[in-house]
N, C-alpha and C positions, 0 to 999 in steps of 0.2 A: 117691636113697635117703635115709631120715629114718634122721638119727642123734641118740642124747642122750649128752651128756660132763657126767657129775655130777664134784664136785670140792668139799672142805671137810669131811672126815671128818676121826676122828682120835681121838686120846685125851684124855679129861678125867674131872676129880673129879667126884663129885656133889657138885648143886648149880651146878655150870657149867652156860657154854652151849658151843652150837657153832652153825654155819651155814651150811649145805648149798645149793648149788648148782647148776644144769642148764640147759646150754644146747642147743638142738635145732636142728640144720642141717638143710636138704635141704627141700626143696615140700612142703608138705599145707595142708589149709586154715586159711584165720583162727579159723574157728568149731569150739572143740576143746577136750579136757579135759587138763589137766597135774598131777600129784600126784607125791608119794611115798610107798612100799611098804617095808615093812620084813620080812625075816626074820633068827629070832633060831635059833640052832641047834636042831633037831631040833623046830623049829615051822611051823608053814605061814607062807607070806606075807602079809602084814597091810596092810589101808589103813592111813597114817598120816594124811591128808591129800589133799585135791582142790581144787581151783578152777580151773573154766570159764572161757573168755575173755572171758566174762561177768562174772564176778568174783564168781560163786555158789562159796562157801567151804564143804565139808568138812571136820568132824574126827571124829579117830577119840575117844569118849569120857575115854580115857588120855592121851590129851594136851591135854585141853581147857585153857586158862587157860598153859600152860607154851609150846607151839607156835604159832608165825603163817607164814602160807604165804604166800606173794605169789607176784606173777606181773608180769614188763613186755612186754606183747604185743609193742611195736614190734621190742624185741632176742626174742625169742620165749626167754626165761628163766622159770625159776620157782625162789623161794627158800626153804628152809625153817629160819626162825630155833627154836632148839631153847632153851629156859631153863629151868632148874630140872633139871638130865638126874638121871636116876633109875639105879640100875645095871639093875632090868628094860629099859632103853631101850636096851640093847647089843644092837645088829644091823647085818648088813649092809642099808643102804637105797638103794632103787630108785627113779630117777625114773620117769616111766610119759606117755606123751602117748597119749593116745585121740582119734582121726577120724573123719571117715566122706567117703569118697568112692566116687559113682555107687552109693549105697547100701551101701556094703563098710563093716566097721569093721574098723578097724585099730591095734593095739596095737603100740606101741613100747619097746620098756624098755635102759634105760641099765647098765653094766655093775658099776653098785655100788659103793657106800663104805663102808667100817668103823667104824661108831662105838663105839665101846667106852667106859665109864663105870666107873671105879672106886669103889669105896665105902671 
């Protein structure tokens, strides 16, 4: 069973950062998508961020210039460095790994971290 343990949430000023992390245990393939999702209360869930094992990068518009995603395939991680946080940027965030195996795609999501950003 594929599991993801995010870990690095928390509270800060604007103008801070933070730095979110997710590691993924359990089989699927090398060839796969890893991101983080944000929702903010009483909003839908949001890409914040993607990149492919490929290292083809995603962002979401609102983070452009402030967020960097990485990824280390061999530890199968992906990190989400957060600079400049905004108070709209308070949400819980979700790691997310997308697959596909024997043609199934399969979505996995992590149990969530709280960022919150004071102003």
């Amino acid at each position: 069973q594929v599991q993801l343990e995010e870990s690095g949430g928390g509270l800060v000023q604007a103008g801070g950062s933070l730095r979110l992390s997710c590691a993924a245990s359990g089989t699927f393939p090398s060839l796969n998508v890893m991101g983080w999702y944000r929702q903010a209360p009483g909003k839908l869930r949001e890409m914040v961020a993607t990149i492919t094992s490929t290292g083809y990068i995603n962002y979401a518009d609102s983070v452009k210039g402030r967020f960097t995603i990485s990824r280390d395939n061999a530890k199968n991680t992906v990190h989400l460095q957060m600079n400049s946080l905004k108070p709209e940027d308070t949400a819980v965030y979700y790691c997310n790994l997308v697959y596909r195996t024997r043609g199934v795609t399969d979505s996995v999501w992590g149990q969530g971290t709280q960022v919150t950003v004071s102003s």
